[in-house]
C-alpha positions in Angstrom: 82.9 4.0 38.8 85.5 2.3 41.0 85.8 5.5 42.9 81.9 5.4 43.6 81.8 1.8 44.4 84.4 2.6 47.1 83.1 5.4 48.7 79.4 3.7 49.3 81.0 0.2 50.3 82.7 2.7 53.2 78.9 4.5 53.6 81.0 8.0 52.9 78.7 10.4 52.5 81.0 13.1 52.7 82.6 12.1 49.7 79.7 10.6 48.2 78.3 14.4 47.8 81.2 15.5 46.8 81.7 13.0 44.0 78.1 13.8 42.9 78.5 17.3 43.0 80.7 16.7 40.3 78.1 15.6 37.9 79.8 13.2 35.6 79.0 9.9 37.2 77.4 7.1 34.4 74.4 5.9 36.3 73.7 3.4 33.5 77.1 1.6 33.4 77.2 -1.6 35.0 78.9 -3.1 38.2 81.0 -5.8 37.3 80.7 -8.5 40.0 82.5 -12.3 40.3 86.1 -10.6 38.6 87.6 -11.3 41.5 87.4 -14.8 41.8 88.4 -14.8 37.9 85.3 -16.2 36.7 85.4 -16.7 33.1 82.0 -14.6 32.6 81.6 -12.1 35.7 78.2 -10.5 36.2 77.6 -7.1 35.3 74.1 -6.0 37.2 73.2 -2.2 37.3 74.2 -0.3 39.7 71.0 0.0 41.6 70.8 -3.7 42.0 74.4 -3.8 43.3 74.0 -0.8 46.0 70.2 -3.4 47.0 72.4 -6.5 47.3 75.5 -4.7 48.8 73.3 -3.1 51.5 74.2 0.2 51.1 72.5 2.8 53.5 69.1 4.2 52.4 71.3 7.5 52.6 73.4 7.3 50.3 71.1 5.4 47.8 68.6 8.5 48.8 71.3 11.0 47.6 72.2 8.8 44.4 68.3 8.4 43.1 68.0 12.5 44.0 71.5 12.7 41.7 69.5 10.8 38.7 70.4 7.4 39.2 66.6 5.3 38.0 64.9 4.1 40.8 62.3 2.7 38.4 64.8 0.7 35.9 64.2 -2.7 34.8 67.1 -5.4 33.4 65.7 -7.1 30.1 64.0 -9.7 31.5 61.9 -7.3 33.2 63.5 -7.8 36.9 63.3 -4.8 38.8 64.7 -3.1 42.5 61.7 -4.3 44.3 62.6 -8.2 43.1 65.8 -7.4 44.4 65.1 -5.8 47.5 63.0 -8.9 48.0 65.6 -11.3 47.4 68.1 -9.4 49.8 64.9 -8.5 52.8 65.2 -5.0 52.3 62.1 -3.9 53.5 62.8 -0.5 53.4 63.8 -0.1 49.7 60.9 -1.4 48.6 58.9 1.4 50.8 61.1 3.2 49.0 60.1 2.1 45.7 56.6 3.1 46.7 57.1 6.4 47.9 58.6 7.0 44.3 55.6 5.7 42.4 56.3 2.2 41.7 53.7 -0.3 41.8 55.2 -2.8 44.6 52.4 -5.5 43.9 52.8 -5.7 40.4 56.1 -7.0 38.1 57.5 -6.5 34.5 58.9 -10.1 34.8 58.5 -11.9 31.8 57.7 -14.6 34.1 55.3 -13.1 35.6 56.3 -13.9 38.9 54.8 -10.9 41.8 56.9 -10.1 44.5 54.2 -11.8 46.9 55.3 -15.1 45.1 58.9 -13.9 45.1 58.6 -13.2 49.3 57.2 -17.1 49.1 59.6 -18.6 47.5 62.3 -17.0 49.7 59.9 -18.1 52.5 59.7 -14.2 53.9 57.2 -14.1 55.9 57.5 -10.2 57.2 57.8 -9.6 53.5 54.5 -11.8 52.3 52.3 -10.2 55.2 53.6 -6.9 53.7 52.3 -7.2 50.1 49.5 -9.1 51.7 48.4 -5.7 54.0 48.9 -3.7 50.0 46.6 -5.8 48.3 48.5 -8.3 47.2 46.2 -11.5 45.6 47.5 -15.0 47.0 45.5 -16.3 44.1 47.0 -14.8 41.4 49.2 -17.2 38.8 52.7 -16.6 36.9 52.6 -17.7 33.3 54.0 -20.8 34.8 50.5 -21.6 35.9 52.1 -20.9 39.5 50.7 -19.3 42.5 52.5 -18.0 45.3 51.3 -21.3 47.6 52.9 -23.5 44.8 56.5 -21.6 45.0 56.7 -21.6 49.4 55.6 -25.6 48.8 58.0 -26.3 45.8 60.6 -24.5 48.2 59.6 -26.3 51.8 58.5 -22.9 53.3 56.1 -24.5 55.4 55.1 -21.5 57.6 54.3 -19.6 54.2 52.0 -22.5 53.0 50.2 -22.0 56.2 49.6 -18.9 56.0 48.2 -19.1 52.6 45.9 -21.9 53.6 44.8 -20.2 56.5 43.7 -17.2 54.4 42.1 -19.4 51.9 39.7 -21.2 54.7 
């Protein structure tokens, strides 16, 4: 895995083809992440997450989903590439996430906390507008009893909130 990690942080894809050509890459291992600031508990996230929040090229994370790695996998508490790609304004992986079939409005967060309320709480406007234009519901509530108004408020995303109360008029 170290191998892989090092050819996508250098955006190889010379060598990234090569190294998948070879077929024996675990695409369900885990990254570890934090090691190197000798945390007692390091995170390990999957590999898809890392390559979101690392900003590999769309690429090389292209060649990697064609090569088997799961565009469509979910951690276990339902947290998904579009809530990451959210979280780190990566617009295009989550048009990417489309284009493969996944249902960008919706989540498997046990929370059930949408990406439209995830774009609000991150106060990402270009993002919220997005969802918004795919039929994303403003109105819809988290089992939290939370809508997407109520996270951009909590958060002080004041050009969100006004948005949302502009649509609501």
């Amino acid at each position: 895995m170290h191998a892989l990690l090092e050819i996508l942080d250098r955006d190889n894809l010379v060598a990234l083809r090569k190294i998948l050509a070879e077929k024996n890459i675990d695409f369900t291992k885990e990254v570890t992440i934090g090691a190197e600031y000798e945390l007692d508990e390091p995170d390990e996230v999957a590999l898809l997450f890392y390559l979101i929040s690392n900003g590999t090229s769309m690429e090389a994370i292209k060649m990697l989903i064609d090569a088997g790695m799961d565009i469509n996998y979910h951690d276990r508490d339902g947290v998904g590439a579009v809530d990451i790609a959210v979280k780190y304004k990566r617009l295009n992986i989550i048009k990417l996430c489309e284009e493969n079939g996944i249902n960008i409005l919706n989540t498997r967060r046990k929370s059930g906390m949408t990406p439209l309320m995830l774009s609000a709480s991150f106060g990402d406007i270009e993002l919220f507008k997005f969802f918004l234009s795919k039929g994303a519901n403003i109105n819809k509530f988290d089992k939290n009893g939370m809508k997407a108004i109520d996270y951009a408020t909590i958060l002080g995303h004041k050009k969100v909130v006004e948005l949302i109360e502009s649509l609501n008029r």
